[in-house]
MIRO-565359 format. One record per residue (C-alpha): residue number from 1; residue in one letter; z, y, x. Coordinates in steps of 0.1 Angstrom, whole numbers. Layout:
<atoms>
ATOM    i  aa     zz     yy     xx
ATOM  NUM   A      Z      Y      X
...
</atoms>
This chain:
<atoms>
ATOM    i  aa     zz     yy     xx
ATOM    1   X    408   -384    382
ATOM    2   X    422   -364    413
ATOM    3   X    390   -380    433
ATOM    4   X    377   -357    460
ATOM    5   X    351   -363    485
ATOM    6   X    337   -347    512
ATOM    7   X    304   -324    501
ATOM    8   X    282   -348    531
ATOM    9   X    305   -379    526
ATOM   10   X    270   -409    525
ATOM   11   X    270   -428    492
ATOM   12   X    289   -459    491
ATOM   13   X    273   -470    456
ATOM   14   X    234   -482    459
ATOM   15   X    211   -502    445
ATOM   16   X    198   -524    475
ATOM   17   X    159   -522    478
ATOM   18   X    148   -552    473
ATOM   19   X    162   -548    439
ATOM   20   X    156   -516    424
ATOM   21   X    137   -530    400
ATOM   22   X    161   -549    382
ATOM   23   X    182   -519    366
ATOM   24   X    154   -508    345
ATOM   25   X    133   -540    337
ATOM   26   X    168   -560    328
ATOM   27   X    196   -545    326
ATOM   28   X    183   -513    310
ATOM   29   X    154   -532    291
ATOM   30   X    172   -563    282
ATOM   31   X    205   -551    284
ATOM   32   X    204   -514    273
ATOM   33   X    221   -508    305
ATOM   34   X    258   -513    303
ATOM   35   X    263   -499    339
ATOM   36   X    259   -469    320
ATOM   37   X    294   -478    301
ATOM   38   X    313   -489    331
ATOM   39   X    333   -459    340
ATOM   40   X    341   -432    322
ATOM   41   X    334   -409    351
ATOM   42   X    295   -411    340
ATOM   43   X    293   -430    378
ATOM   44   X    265   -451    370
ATOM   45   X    240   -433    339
ATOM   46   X    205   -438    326
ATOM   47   X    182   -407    331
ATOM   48   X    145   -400    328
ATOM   49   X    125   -407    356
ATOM   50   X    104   -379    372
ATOM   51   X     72   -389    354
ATOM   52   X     94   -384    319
ATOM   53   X     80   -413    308
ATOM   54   X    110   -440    313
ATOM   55   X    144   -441    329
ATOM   56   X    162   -444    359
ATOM   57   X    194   -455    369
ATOM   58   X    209   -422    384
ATOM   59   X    244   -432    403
ATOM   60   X    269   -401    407
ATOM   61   X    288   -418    437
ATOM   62   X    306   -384    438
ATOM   63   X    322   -393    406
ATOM   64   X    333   -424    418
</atoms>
């Protein structure tokens, strides 16, 4: 895409922490998370969590 970022640019993409939940238990659960379709650039994907046992939404704001 021709997008370059500084290596310490901050994230502009997050989840705000008050709802951090809601990617997995709805849009993931209920969903199957379409965030995860949104851009091409795998921005916003679904990966395991660190206990392996569910997912996470993982967002590669240096994709965006």
């Amino acid at each position: 895409s021709g997008v370059n970022h500084e290596h310490d640019q901050p994230a502009h993409l997050k989840v705000k922490p008050d709802k951090a939940d809601v990617p997995v238990e709805i849009s993931f659960e209920k969903y199957a998370g379409p965030e995860g379709r949104f851009c091409p650039a795998k921005v916003y994907e679904y990966v395991p969590d660190e206990s392996g046992d569910g997912m996470k939404l993982q967002i590669n704001a240096q994709n965006c």
